[in-house]
N, C-alpha and C positions, 0 to 999 in steps of 0.2 A: 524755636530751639536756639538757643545761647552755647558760647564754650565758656559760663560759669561752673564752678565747681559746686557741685549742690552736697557733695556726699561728705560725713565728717573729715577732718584734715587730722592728721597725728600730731601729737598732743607734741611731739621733738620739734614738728615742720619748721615753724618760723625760730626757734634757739637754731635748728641746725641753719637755718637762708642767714640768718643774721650772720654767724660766723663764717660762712660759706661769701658771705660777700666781705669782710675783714681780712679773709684770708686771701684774697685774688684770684682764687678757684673761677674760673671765668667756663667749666665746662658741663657744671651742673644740668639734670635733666630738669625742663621746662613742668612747671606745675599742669598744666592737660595732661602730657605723659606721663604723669607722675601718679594721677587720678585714674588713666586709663591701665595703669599698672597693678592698682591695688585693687582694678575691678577683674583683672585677668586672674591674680592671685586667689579672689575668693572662691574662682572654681576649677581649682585643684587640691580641695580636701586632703588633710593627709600627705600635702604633696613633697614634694624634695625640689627645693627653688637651687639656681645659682644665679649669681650675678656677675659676670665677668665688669672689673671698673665700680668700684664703690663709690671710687670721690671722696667727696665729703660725708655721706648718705642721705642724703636727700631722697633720693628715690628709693634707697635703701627702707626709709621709714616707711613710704608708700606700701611697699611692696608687705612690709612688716604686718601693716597697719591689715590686710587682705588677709592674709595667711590665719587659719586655724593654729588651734594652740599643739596638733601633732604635726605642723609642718616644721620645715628646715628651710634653712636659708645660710646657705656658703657664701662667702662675699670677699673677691679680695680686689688690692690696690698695691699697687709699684709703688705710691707714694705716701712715706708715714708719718709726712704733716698731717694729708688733707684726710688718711683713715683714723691720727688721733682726733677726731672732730670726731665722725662716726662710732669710734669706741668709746669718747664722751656720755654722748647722748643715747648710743644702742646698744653699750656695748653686757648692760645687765640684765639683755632680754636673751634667754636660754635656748632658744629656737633659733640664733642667731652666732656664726663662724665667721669671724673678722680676720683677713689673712692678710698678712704684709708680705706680697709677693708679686714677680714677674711675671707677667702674663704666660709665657711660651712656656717657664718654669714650671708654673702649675697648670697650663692644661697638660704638659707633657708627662708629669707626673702623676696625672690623674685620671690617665683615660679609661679608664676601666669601671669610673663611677658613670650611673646615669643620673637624668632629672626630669619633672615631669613639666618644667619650666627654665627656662634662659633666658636672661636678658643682657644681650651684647652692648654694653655701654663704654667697651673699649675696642683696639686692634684687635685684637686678639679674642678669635671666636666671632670676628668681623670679616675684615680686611687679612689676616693671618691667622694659618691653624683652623680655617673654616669647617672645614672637612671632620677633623677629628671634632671641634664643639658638637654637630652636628650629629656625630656619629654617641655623642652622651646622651642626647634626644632619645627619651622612650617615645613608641609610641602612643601619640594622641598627645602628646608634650609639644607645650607653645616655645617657640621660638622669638624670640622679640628685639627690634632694634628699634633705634630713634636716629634724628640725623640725617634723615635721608633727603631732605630740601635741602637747598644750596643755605651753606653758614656763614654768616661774615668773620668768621675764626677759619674759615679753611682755607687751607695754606694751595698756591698754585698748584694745579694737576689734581688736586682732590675730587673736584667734579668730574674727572673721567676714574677715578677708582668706585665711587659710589657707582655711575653708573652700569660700570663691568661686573660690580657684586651684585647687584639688581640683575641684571642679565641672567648672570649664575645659579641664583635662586631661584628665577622663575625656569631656567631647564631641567631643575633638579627634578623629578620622577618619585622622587621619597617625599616632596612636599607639599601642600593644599596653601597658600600664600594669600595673604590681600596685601593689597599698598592703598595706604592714607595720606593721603594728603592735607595732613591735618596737621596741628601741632608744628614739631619740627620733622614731617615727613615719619612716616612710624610705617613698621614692616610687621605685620604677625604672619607667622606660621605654623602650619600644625603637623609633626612629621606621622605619616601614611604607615 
């Protein structure tokens, strides 16, 4: 077994990496993650995805790339450099809600939707607002983070907040959890 990518790559992937690295975006998810996303994606038929942190979308395309043509996919970003990249390249796919927005802003404003998939690619429905993300979680809905191996981007004391959200999650009683150690560290869970 290799960590090559054997399964097709989205036809945006390398127009989105190439800009994604022009622009300084230095926080993009890792191509394994990125594969291991669009393999989570193909089984939730019909599903209603969100992606807290678009970035660029990179993983946004992954995730795309999984998804049946009755899924959805909400997606936002605090920052409207690196989402006009992703509304470049995704922005003509109809299954797909590009938001230029604050994290705390739109989960606070939104907690009454749920999803039958999350992927925490930012603070927020990470590190802040855990609880309420969480609480969007239907059940049998994957919950998904990256990041969870130490980063050479992370800023002093970051290693002890990953570690007390890792903590968190595995006391939670609503959750079925694996941790990988793979990739850049990857969290799946499934809420009970």
């Amino acid at each position: 077994m290799t960590n090559d990518i054997n399964q097709g790559i989205p036809k945006t992937y390398f127009d989105i990496d190439n800009e994604t690295k022009a622009s300084g975006f230095t926080m993009a998810s890792d191509i394994q993650t990125c594969s291991l996303l669009k393999t989570l994606a193909s089984s939730k038929p019909s599903g209603k995805f969100l992606e807290l942190g678009t970035g660029t979308g990179l993983s946004t395309a992954w995730i795309l790339d999984g998804m049946n043509s009755n899924s959805t996919l909400i997606s936002f970003d605090n920052d409207e450099r690196f989402l006009n990249i992703a509304q470049k390249y995704l922005g003509q796919d109809k299954r797909l809600t590009l938001i230029l927005s604050d994290g705390e802003d739109w989960v606070k404003n939104n907690l009454g939707q749920k999803f039958d998939y999350i992927f925490a690619d930012t603070w927020h429905g990470k590190y802040l607002l855990l609880d309420e993300v969480l609480e969007m979680l239907n059940k049998g809905g994957l919950y998904i983070v990256d990041d969870m191996l130490p980063q050479s981007n992370w800023p002093d004391g970051h290693q002890e907040k990953a570690i007390n959200f890792i903590k968190y999650l595995e006391s939670r009683t609503d959750l079925t959890l694996t941790k990988i150690n793979w990739a850049t560290g990857i969290i799946i869970a499934v809420k009970n």
